[in-house]
N, C-alpha and C positions, 0 to 999 in steps of 0.2 A: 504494500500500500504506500509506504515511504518513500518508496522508487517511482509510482508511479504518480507522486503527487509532483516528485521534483520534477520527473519528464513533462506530466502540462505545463508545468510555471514553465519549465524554460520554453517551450513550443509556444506558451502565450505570451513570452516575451520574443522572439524572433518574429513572430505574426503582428504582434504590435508594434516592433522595429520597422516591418517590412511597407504597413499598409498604409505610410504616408505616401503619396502621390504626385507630391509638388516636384518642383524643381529645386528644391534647397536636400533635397533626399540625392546623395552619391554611393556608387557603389567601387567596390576596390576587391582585388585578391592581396593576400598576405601569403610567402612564404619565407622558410628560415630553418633554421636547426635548433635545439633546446639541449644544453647540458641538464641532465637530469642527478639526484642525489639520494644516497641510502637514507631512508627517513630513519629518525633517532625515534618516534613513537608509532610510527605509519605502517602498522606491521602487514598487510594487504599490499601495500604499494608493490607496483608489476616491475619498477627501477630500480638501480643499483647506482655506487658512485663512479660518476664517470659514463656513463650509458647516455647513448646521442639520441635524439628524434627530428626525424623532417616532419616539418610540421606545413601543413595546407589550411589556408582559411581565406572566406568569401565573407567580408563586411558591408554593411549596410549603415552608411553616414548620415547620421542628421543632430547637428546641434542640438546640445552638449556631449553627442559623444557617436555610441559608435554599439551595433550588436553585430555579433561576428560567431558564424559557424565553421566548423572544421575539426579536423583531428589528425593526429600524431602518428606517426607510424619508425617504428622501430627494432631495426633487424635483427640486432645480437642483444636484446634485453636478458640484466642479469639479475634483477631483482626477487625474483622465485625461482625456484631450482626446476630446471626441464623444460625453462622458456626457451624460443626462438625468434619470432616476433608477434612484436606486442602494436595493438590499433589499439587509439583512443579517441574517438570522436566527443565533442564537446561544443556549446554553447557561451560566450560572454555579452557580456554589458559592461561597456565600459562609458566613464566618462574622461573627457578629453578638456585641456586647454589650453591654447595651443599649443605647445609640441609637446605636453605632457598628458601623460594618460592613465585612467589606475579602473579597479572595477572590480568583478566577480566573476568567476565560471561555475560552471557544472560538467563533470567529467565520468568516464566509466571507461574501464579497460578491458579488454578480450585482447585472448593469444590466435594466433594465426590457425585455429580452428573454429575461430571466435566463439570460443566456451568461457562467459564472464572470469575475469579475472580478479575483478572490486565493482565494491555495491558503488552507488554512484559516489563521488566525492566531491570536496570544492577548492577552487582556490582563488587568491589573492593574487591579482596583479598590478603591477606600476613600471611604466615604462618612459620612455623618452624618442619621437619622430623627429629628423634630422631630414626637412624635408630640402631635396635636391633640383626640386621642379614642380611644378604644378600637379604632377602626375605621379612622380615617383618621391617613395620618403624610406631610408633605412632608418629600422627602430632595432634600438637596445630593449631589453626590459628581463625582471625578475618576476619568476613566479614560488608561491608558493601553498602549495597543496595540505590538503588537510580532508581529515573524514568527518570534522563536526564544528559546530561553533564552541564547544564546550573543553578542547584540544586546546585553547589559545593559552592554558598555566605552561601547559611543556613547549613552549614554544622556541626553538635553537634557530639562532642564524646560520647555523651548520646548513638546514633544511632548505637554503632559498634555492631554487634553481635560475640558469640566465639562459636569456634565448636573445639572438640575432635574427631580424629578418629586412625584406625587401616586399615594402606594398606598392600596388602599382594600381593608380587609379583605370576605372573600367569607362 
């Protein structure tokens, strides 16, 4: 039921991202790599320290910020024993101003048999776009993941992970 509550909210927030119609509404792809990290209480987590992901995502832009779908994909995951790759598709909302940006996701990981691997989880983002053009902006940013609100006492900056990427307006 818990699963299934976070799946409509975020479906009702990409649908509510999507259905403005104006011309102030942009669309963009995002792609990048994500160093990922051993969590110190995240005992489900499908990464390990040091484990890379290419990461794909399709944003939808409108003042103050930005909702963005996509997921992860990751060939040699070492986080559980007898992985090989690991998909994570996920949902954010982020808010933006200008070249800074921070927000929330919703995440869930399956192995390349896509037999769940974690119940849904969430994470914490803050980044920085270095925009280059009208069109194109490489963003720096950290994420960092978690399975509950109630996780924030154990909280180690061991945990942040960093991702690089290149958005390229549509």
């Amino acid at each position: 039921m818990k699963s299934t509550s976070l799946l409509l909210a975020a479906v009702a927030l990409l649908t509510a991202g999507s259905s403005f119609a104006d011309s102030s509404v942009s669309k963009a792809v995002n792609a990048g790599i994500r160093v990922h990290q051993d969590h110190s209480f995240f005992e489900e987590y499908a990464y390990g320290d040091g484990d890379i992901s290419f990461k794909m995502d399709y944003r939808i832009v409108r003042a103050p910020g930005f909702v963005e779908i996509g997921t992860l994909v990751t060939p040699d995951a070492t986080g559980q024993s007898g992985l090989s790759t690991v998909f994570t598709p996920g949902i954010s909302a982020m808010l933006s101003d200008n070249n800074l940006y921070g927000g929330l996701s919703i995440l869930r990981s399956f192995d390349d048999s896509l037999s769940t691997l974690t119940d849904w989880y969430w994470q914490f983002g803050l980044g920085y776009a270095w925009n280059y053009s009208d069109t194109l902006a490489i963003e720096f940013g950290t994420a960092y993941p978690f399975e509950g609100f109630d996780d924030f006492s154990e909280f180690d900056a061991g945990d942040l992970e960093y991702v690089i990427s290149i958005t390229v307006a549509l």
